[in-house]
C-alpha positions in Angstrom: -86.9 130.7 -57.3 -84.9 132.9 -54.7 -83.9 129.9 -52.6 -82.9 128.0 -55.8 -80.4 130.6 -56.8 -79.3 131.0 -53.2 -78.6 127.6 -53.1 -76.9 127.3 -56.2 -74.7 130.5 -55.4 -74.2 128.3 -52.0 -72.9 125.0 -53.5 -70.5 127.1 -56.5 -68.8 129.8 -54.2 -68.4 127.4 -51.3 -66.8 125.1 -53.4 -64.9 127.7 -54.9 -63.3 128.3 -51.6 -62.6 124.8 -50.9 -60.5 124.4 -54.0 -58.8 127.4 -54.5 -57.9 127.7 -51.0 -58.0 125.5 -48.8 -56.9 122.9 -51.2 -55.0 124.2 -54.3 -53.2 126.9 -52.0 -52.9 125.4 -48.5 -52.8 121.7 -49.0 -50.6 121.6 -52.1 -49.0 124.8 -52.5 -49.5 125.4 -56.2 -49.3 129.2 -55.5 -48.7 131.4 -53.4 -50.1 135.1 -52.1 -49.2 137.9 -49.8 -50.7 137.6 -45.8 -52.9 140.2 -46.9 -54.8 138.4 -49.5 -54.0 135.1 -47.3 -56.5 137.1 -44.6 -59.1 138.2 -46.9 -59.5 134.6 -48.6 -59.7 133.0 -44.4 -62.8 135.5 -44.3 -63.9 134.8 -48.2 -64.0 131.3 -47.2 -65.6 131.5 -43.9 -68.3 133.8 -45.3 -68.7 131.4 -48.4 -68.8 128.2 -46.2 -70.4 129.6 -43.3 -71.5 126.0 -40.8 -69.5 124.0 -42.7 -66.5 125.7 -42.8 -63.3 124.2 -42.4 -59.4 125.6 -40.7 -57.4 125.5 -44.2 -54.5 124.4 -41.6 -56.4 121.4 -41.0 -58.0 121.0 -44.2 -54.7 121.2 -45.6 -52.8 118.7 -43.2 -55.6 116.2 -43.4 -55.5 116.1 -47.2 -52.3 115.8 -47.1 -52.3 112.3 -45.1 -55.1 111.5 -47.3 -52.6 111.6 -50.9 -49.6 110.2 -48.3 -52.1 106.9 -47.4 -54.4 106.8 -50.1 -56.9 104.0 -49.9 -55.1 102.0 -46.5 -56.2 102.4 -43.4 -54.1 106.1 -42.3 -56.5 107.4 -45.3 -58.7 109.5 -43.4 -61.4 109.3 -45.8 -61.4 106.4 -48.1 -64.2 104.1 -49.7 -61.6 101.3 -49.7 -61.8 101.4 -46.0 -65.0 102.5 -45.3 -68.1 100.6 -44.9 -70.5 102.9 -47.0 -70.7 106.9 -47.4 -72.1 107.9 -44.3 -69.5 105.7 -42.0 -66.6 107.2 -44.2 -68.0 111.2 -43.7 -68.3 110.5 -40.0 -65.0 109.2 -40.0 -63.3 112.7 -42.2 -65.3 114.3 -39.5 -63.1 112.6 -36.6 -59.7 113.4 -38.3 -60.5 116.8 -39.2 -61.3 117.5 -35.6 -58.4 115.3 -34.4 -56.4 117.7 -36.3 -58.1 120.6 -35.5 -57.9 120.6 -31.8 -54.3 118.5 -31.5 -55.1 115.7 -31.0 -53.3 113.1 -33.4 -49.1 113.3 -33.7 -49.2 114.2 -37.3 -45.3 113.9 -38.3 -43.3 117.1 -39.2 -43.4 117.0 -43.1 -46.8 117.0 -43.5 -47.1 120.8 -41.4 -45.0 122.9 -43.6 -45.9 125.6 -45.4 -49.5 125.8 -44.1 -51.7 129.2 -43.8 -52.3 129.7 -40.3 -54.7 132.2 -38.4 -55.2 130.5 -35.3 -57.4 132.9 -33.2 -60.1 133.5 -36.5 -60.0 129.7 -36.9 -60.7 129.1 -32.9 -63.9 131.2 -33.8 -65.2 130.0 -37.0 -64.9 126.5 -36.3 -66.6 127.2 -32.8 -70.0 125.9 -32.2 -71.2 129.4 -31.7 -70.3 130.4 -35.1 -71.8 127.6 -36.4 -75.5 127.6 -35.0 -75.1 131.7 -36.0 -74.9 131.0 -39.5 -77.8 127.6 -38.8 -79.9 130.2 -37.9 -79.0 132.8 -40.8 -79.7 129.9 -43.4 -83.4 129.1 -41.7 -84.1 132.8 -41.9 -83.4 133.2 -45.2 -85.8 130.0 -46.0 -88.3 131.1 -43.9 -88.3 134.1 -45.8 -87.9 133.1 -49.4 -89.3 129.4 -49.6 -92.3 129.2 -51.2 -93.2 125.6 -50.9 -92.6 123.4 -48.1 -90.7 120.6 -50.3 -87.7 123.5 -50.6 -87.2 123.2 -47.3 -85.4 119.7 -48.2 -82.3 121.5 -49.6 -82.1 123.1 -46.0 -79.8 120.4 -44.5 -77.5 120.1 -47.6 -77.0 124.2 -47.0 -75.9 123.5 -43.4 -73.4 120.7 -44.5 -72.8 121.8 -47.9 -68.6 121.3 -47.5 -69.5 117.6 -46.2 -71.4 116.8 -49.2 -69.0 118.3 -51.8 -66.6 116.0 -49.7 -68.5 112.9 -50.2 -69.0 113.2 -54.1 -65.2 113.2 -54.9 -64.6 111.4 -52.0 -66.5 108.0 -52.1 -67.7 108.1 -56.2 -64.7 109.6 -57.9 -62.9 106.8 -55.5 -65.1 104.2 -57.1 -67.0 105.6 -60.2 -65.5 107.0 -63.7 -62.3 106.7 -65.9 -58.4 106.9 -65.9 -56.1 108.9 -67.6 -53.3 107.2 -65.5 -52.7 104.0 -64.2 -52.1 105.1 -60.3 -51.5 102.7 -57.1 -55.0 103.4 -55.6 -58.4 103.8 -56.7 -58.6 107.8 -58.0 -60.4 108.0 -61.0 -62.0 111.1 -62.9 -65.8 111.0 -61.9 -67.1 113.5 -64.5 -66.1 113.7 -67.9 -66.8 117.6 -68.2 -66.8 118.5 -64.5 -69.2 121.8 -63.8 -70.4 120.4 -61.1 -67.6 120.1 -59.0 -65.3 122.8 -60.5 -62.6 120.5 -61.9 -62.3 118.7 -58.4 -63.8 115.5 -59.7 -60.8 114.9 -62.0 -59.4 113.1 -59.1 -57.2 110.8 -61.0 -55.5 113.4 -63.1 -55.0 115.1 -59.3 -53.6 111.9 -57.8 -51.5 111.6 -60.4 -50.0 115.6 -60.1 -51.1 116.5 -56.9 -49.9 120.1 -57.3 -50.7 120.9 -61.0 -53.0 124.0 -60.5 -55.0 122.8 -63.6 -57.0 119.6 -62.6 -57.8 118.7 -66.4 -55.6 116.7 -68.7 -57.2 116.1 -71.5 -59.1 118.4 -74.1 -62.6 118.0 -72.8 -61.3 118.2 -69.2 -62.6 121.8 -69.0 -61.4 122.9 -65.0 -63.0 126.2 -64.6 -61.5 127.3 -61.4 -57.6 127.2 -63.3 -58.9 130.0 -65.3 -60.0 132.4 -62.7 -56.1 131.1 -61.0 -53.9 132.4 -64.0 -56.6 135.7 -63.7 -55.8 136.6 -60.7 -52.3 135.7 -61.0 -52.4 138.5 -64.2 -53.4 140.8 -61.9 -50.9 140.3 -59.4 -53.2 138.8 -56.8 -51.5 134.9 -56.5 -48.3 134.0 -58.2 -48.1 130.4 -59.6 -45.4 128.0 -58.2 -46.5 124.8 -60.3 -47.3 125.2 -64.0 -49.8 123.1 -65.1 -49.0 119.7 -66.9 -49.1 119.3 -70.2 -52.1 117.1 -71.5 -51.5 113.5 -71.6 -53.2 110.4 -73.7 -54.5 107.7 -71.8 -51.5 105.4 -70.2 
């Protein structure tokens, strides 16, 4: 039972990370925050991620090329170009490190704006840091699992950011409805998204990249907009791009 909520505190926090921060905040701006809550959300993230964490610099700059190039062959993750999943994850992987270490020319408008904490990133993306927290997640199933078929969620803990990549990636790129007709293949994988935390509404995103509420229509329940216009109450964030207004299918 232990390792079950662990990994389910895993997946949801993690995630949580990836879209408020590194996406919502870094890539597309829809807020902003003071350097001092900028630092403590680099460590929130890198504690929440742990060996699958990921610069919010890069994170932010890839994703960035990815709405630029959506679905051609600049897209650095893209079903459309990709032979299947695994060939496509392998591929994020190459641009993200590109990136990381530069590597690729990536052309001035696409670096502005972006949270940067170069000698924490230099760490946390090390190979060092990653094995630590490898060997933290086997402890912690050596000590809790109580059957050896448990053991099978150990590899989706080391790589969780990778597979929450590859479900909005690759499906919501070739799986579920439109609210908007777009020039590329985005759709909305989930019709009430818990799973991914609003981040499967990729269509509704494609078609208002920095709306800080994913969800259009009434059903399109995005959980982590709630807990942004919370801490933007309290002072923590302050909004830059109000959320659209719903829309009817067009």
């Amino acid at each position: 039972m232990v390792i079950f909520i662990f990994f389910a505190a895993l997946w949801y926090l993690s995630l949580f990370s990836q879209t408020f921060f590194q996406h919502r905040y870094a890539a597309h701006g829809a807020f902003t925050m003071g350097k001092g809550w900028e630092r403590f959300f680099f460590i929130f993230t890198y504690i929440t991620q742990g060996s699958s964490y990921m610069s919010p610099k890069a994170y932010a700059i890839m994703h960035r090329l990815h709405h630029a190039h959506t679905d051609t062959e600049l897209d650095p993750h893209s079903p459309s170009t990709s032979s299947n999943i695994f060939t496509m994850m392998w591929g994020t992987r190459t641009v993200y490190q590109d990136i990381l270490h530069n590597r690729m020319d990536v052309e001035a408008k696409y670096m502005k704006n972006l949270p940067e904490w170069d000698r924490f990133d230099k760490f946390a993306n090390s190979t060092l840091s990653r094995l630590l927290w490898v060997a933290v997640y086997v402890l912690i199933f050596i000590v809790f699992a109580t059957s050896p078929y448990q053991y099978l969620l150990l590899p989706i803990v080391v790589s969780m950011g990778a597979f929450h990549g590859a479900i909005v990636n690759w499906f919501a790129h070739k799986y579920g409805y439109i609210n908007f007709k777009l020039r590329n293949t985005a759709m909305n994988l989930l019709f009430v998204d818990v799973l991914m935390l609003g981040e499967s509404y990729h269509n509704n995103h494609h078609k208002h990249p920095s709306s800080v509420n994913f969800g259009q229509r009434w059903f399109e329940i995005d959980p982590v907009f709630y807990i942004i216009r919370g801490l933007a109450c309290l002072g923590i964030i302050r909004l830059v791009v109000l959320p659209k207004k719903q829309v009817v299918l067009s």
